[in-house]
N, C-alpha and C positions, 0 to 999 in steps of 0.2 A: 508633462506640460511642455518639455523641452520638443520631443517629437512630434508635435502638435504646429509651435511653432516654426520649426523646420522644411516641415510640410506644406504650410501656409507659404514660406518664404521660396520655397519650392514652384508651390503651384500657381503662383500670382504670374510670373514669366512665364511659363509654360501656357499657362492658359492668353496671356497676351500674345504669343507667341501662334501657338494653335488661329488664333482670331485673326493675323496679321497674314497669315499664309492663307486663309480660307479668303480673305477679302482679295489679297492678291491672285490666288487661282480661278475666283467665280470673273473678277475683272478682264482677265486673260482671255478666259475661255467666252464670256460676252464680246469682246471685243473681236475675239477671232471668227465667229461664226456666226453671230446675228445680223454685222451691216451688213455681212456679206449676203447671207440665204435673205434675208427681212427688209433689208434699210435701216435698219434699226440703229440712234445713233451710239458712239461710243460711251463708254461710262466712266468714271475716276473710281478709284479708289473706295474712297466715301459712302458713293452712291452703291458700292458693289456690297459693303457692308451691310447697307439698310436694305439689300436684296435676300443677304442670309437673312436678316433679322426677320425681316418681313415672311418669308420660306418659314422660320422658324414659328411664327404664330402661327401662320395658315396650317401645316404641315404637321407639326411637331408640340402645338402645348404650351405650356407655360412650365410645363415638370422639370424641376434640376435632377431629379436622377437619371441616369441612361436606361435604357433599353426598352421595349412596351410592357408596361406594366396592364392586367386588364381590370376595366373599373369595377366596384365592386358587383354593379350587376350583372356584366359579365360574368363574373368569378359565380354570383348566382343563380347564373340561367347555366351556366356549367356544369354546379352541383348536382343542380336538379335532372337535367339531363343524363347522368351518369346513373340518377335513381330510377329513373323510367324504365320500364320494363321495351322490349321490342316493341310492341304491339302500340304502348303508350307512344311511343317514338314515331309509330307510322300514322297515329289519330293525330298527333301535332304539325307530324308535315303535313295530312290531307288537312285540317283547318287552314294553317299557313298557307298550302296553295288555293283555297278557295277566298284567301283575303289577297294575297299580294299575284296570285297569279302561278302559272308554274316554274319548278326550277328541276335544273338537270336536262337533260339532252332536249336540243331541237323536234319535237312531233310536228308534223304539217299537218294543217285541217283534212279532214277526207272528203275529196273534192265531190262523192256523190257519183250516181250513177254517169255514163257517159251523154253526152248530145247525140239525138240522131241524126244520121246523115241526110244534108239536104238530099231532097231527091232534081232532078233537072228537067 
């Protein structure tokens, strides 16, 4: 229990700390490079914060743990993919491309035989 609290009393500055630098680095770097390239005006402090936070919903989740975890349907379309044999693998991408379209390398349509030459 003691290492627990240690931890906590630990992590409370650290993480204030962590917050206090990021507000101050994004404020910086807003202020150095948007009025300049944008017009854009300067920002405080404050406002530089509610820009991580904000970052932070859009971006990042609501998750307290780090790193990307994948949901569970991913983790289940994973599985199942790992069980498909080759063959199942290439009937899923040709369904897949005849719903969303193609993917992987650029093809140009084929433009068709040539025009013939006016004559004069």
């Amino acid at each position: 229990m003691r290492r627990k609290r240690w931890l906590l009393l630990l992590a409370l500055p650290l993480f204030a700390l962590f917050v206090a630098i990021g507000g101050e680095v994004v404020k910086l770097l807003w202020n150095w490079l948007l009025p300049t390239l944008f017009g854009a005006p300067e920002i405080t402090f404050w406002q530089a914060l509610g820009l991580l936070a904000l970052c932070r919903i859009l971006f990042g989740g609501f998750r307290l743990a780090g790193g990307r975890s994948r949901s569970r349907v991913g983790r289940r379309m994973a599985e199942r993919w790992e069980r498909m044999t080759p063959e199942e693998r290439e009937a899923l991408r040709q369904r897949l491309r005849g719903r969303c379209g193609p993917f992987g390398p650029f093809e140009p349509p084929d433009p068709g035989p040539p025009d013939p030459e006016p004559t004069a």
